[in-house]
Steps between C-alpha positions, in 0.01 A plus 500: 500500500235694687404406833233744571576597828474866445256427155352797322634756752691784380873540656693832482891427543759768541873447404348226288775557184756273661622308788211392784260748313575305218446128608195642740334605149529176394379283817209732532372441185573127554264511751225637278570878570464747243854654526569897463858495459648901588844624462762759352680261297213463197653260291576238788141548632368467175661178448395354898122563343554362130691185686188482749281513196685276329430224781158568426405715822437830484663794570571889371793739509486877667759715584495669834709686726428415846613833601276709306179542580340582174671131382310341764180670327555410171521124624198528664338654230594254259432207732142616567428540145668199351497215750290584809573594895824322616498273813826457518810764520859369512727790637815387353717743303797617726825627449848523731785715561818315636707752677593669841318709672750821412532361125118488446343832313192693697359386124574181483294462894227694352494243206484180672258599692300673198505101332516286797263637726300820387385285158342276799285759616419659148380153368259444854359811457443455134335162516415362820117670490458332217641146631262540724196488300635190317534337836152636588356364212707147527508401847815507584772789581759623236876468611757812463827317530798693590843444416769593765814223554727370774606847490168581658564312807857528521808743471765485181776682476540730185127491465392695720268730273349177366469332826291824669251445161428159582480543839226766448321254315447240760378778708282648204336176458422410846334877547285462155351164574369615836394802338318299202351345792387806710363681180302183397692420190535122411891510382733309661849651517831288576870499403730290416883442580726316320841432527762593210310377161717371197434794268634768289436764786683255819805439216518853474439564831786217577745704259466828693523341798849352430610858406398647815734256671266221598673215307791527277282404199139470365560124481647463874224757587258270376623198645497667845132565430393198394701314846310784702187274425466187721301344235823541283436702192303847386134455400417461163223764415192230443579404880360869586249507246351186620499689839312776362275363326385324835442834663346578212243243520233370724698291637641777769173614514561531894829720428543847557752762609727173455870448453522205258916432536646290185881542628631106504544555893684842460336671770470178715845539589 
């Protein structure tokens, strides 16, 4: 069903192969978005679009590396020509590296950030001009939404490389939406921070994590996590979406430079 929230406006999502990526695809386009669904992993991006379009919403396949600049180009390029000027950009793809400080390779760093937090910057600079004439044209401001975590906010041991990414993009964001502001550009910018998600990447995450020592297994790792949340369990990925998709929309259209936290009470604590 489409509820037409975001209807007819074109929605670029990063990461969008799996996971929160994955069910933000498909909320998007439930709220009327035309969905540009971007990843590595081809075949599991093609089949988030095919499933979207199978729903009877609308939404394409590209692959892009957030880290490469001429990616980010080819999107653009493609986007222009095919679909229109996006209003809406979905910073999502991110990777992690669980290990200590002394354990983690100069090239692993340099990776993380590459995906987590460079692939930020490359996709603004790509596209937020032209989110700005959409918004110009539409009345209203586009939204850059930025994923960092709990991680952002707060220290984790063994993560330390992936902790320092997300923590650069709660700064990142706040900077950029007072800078779309100064430079007269009508794009909202805010990030979002959940807690652990129930996904592929936190289960794998959860499995190095017990061999680092943290737990004696993925399973007791895991149920460690999930008691870390007050509200009692991990998020499912549509609780994030749902999140998202509300910065997304007008209906934070007084939101900027904004720290949305999804963490079940994490942080409160």
């Amino acid at each position: 069903m489409t509820t037409g929230r975001l209807q007819d406006q074109i929605a670029i999502v990063t990461g969008g192969a799996g996971g929160i990526g994955a069910a933000t695809c498909r909320q998007l386009a439930a709220a009327g978005a035309i969905v540009v669904v971007t990843d590595i992993s081809d075949t599991a991006g093609e089949a988030v679009a095919a499933g979207i379009r199978a729903a009877g919403q609308r939404a394409i396949y590209q692959r892009l590396d957030v880290a490469d600049e001429a990616s980010w180009q080819a999107l653009r390029t493609r986007v222009l020509a095919e679909l229109g000027i996006p209003s809406v950009l979905v910073n999502n793809a991110g990777i992690d590296v669980v290990r200590n400080t002394f354990d983690t390779t100069p090239e692993q760093w340099d990776r993380i950030f590459a995906v987590n937090m460079k692939g930020m910057y490359l996709g603004v600079r790509a596209l937020a001009k032209d989110m700005h004439e959409t918004a110009v044209r539409d009345g209203r401001h586009a939204s850059v939404v930025n994923m960092s975590s709990i991680c952002g906010l707060i220290g984790v041991a063994f993560q330390t490389a992936y902790c320092a990414s997300k923590g650069a993009v709660r700064l990142y964001t706040k900077a950029l939406a007072l800078e779309m502001s100064a430079l007269g550009l009508k794009v909202r910018v805010n990030s979002i921070h959940p807690g652990t998600v129930d996904t592929a990447f936190a289960a794998q995450c959860l499995k190095e994590l017990g061999e680092v020592g943290f737990a004696p297994s993925p399973a007791e790792a895991r149920a460690a996590i999930a008691r870390a949340h007050p509200i009692g369990h991990m998020a499912e990925p549509e609780e994030i979406a749902d999140a998202i998709v509300f910065l997304a929309s007008d209906e934070s259209r007084f939101m900027t430079g904004s720290e949305l936290v999804v963490d079940g009470g994490y942080t409160a604590q």
